[in-house]
N, C-alpha and C positions, 0 to 999 in steps of 0.2 A: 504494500500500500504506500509505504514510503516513498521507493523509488519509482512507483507511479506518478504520486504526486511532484516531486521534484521532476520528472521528466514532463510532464504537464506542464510545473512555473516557469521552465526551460525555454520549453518551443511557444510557449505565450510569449515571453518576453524577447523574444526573438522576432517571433511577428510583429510585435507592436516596432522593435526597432528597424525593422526592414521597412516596415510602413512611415513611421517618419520618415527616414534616410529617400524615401523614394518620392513621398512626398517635397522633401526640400530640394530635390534635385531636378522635381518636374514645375518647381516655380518657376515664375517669371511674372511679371505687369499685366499681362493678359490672363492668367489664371488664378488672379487674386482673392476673387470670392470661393474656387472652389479649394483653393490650398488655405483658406480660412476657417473653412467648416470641414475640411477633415484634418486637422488640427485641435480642434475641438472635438473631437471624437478621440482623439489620441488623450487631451486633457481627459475626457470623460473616463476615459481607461483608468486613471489613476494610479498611472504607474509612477514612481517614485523618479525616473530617470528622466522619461520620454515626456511623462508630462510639466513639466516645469519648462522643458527644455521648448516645445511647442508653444509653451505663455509666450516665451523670453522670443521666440523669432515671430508672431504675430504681433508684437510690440514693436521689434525692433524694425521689421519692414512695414509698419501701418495697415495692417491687413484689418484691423478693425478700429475704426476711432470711436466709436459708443464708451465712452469711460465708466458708465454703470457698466458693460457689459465686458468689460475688460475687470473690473472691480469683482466681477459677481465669476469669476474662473481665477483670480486669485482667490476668494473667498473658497470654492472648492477645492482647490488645492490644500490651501492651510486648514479647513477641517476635516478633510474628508479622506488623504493622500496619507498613506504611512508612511512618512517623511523624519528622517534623523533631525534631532530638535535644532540642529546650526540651521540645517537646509530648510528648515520652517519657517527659521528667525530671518536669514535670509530674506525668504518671497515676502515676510510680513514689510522688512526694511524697504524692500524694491517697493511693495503697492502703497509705503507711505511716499515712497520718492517718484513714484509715479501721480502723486493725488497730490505733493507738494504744492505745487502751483495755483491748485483752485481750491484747495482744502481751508478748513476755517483749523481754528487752532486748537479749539477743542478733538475734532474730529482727527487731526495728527496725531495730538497726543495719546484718544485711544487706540488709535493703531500701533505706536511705539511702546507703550506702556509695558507692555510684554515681555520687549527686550530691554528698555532702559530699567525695568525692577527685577532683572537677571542679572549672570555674568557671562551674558553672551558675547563672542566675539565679535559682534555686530552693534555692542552696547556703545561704543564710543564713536561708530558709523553714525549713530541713531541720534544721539547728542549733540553729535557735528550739524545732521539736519536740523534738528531742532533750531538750535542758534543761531545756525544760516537761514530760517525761517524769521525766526526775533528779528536778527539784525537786519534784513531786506524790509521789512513791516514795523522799522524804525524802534523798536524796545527795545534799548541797549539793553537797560539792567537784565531783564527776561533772557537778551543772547549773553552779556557776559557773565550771567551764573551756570550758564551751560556750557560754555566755554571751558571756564574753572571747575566744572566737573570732567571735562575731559584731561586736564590736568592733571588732576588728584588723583585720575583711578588708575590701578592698578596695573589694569595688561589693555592698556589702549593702545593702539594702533600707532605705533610709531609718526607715519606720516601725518594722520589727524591731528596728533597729540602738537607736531610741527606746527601746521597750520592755527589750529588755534593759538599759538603763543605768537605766534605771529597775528593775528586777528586782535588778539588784546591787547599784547603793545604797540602796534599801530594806531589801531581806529577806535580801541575802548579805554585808555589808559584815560587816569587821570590829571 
């Protein structure tokens, strides 16, 4: 029964990956809606690899601009996808960085919350946005307390941890 089943999740996952790969390979500008919705069929799958990876290229070549309905296939993914908890924290960071721009502040922050009350490696990514959201929407104090949280903490990201110090003593000092 065992090696049923493993020879089962084997040739599943293999299909799903032939099926991506073949899908991205028969894109192009003309076949835009149907390499849209079978892509979303890959997401529906919920496969841990193929579907994230399917979000990440229907984004990245605008194959859907509906941002509820870009919103509403990360939302499946992060509840639904048995996903290693980085690669969850991950999608959560990307669909706040994706909603950055038209999100209100409340609505960022429940979507960060997750990671910034972890000790996710993605907790000083989250920060960073945050701050760069403060400081673009003119609240200093609000960006340079998050700032100074990327500072203080512990295994933040080298380059962030950069940039913010450079963000504070430049444009927040006193």
């Amino acid at each position: 029964g065992v090696y049923s089943y493993d020879k089962y999740s084997i040739n599943n996952k293999k299909k799903i990956s032939d099926k991506f790969n073949s899908i991205i390979i028969d894109y192009s500008e003309k076949t835009k809606d149907k390499t849209a919705n079978s892509l979303i069929e890959v997401i529906n799958k919920k496969d841990p690899t193929y579907s994230p990876l399917s979000l990440y290229f229907i984004i990245d070549n605008n194959l859907i601009i509906d941002q509820s309905k870009i919103n509403s296939l990360f939302d499946l993914l992060i509840s639904d996808t048995a996903l290693d908890s980085e690669i969850k924290n991950l999608l959560i960071y990307k669909k706040a960085l994706y909603n950055a721009d038209n999100a209100q502040e409340s609505d960022l922050l429940s979507m960060l919350n997750p990671i910034i009350n972890s000790k996710s490696v993605w907790k000083s990514h989250s920060l960073y946005l945050m701050a760069e959201y403060f400081y673009v929407n003119n609240q200093k104090q609000k960006a340079k307390e998050f700032f100074n949280q990327i500072i203080t903490l512990e295994n933040s990201n080298l380059d962030i941890r950069l940039q913010a110090e450079k963000r504070l003593n430049r444009d927040l000092s006193e």
